[in-house]
N, C-alpha and C positions, 0 to 999 in steps of 0.2 A: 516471410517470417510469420510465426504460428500468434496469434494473440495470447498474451498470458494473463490470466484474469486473478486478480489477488484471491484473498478467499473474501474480503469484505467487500469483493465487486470492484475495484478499479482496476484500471486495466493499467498492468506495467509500463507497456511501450508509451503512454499516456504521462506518467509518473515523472518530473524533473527531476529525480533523483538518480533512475534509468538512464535518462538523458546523457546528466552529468558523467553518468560512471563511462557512458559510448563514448564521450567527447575526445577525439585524439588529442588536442590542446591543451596541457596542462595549465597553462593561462586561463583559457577559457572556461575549464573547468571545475578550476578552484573560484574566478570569478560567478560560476552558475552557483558554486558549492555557499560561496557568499550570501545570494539573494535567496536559497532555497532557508539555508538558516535564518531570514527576515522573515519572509513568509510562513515559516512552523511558529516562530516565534509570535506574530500578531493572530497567525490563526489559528493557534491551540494554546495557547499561553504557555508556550516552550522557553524555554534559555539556553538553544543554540548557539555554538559558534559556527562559522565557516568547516573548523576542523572535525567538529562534530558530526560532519554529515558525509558517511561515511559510502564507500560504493556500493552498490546494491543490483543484482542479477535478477531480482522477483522475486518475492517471500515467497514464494512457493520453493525458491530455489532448495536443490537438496546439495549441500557439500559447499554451494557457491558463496560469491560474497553476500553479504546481508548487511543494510541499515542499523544501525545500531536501535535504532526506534522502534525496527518491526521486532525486535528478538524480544522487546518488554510487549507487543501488542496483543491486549487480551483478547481481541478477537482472531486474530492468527492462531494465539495458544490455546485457543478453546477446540477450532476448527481440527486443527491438524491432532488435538488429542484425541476426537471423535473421527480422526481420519476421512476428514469429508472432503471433498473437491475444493468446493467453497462453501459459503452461509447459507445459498440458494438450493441445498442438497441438507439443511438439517431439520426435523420437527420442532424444534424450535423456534424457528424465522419467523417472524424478526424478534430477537429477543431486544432487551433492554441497552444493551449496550451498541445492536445497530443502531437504533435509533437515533441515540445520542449521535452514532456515527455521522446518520445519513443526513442528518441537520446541517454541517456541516461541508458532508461531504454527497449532496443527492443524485447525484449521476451514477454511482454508484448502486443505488438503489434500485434504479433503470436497469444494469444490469443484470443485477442478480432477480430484478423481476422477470424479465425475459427469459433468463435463466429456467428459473423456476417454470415458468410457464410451459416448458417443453418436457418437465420431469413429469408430473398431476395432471 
């Protein structure tokens, strides 16, 4: 399986949301789809429900399922409007709004450093 790297550096395969959408157990999966709506909620100050958390193929995906989350993500929307790979491919990096991101989210940062490091 090919790694799919978001555009803000996570890696899909890595993603509970990916997870969830693989899971053959609809049990199991509405139960992941549960805790993944805990989790956005304390760590982003979301108002998730279970139902809200929808399948997702990899914001990169073109045609596929998508998150409901990633379709408002400004840094997806910004990415994919300057047609970039990901954030580690634009003269801006790191803007303002990784930042915020990679506070949160810093492994991310790791990758698209690396990233980066093989472009310059």
């Amino acid at each position: 399986m090919d790694i799919m790297i978001a555009y803000c550096g996570l890696t899909c395969q890595a993603c509970p949301i990916f997870w969830a959408t693989k899971e053959q157990s609809k049990e199991k999966s509405e139960k992941m789809k549960a805790e993944i709506a805990r989790i956005c909620n304390e760590q982003y100050g979301t108002d998730f429900k279970a139902d809200d958390i929808t399948d997702c193929d990899g914001c990169r995906t073109e045609g596929g399922r998508l998150f409901a989350g990633c379709t408002k993500c400004e840094i997806r929307n910004c990415a994919r409007q300057k047609g970039l790979e990901n954030c580690a491919h634009c003269s801006n990096y790191i803007c303002e709004e990784l930042k915020e991101f990679f506070e949160k989210e810093p492994h991310a940062k790791v990758g698209l450093n690396v990233i980066r490091s093989t472009l310059y």
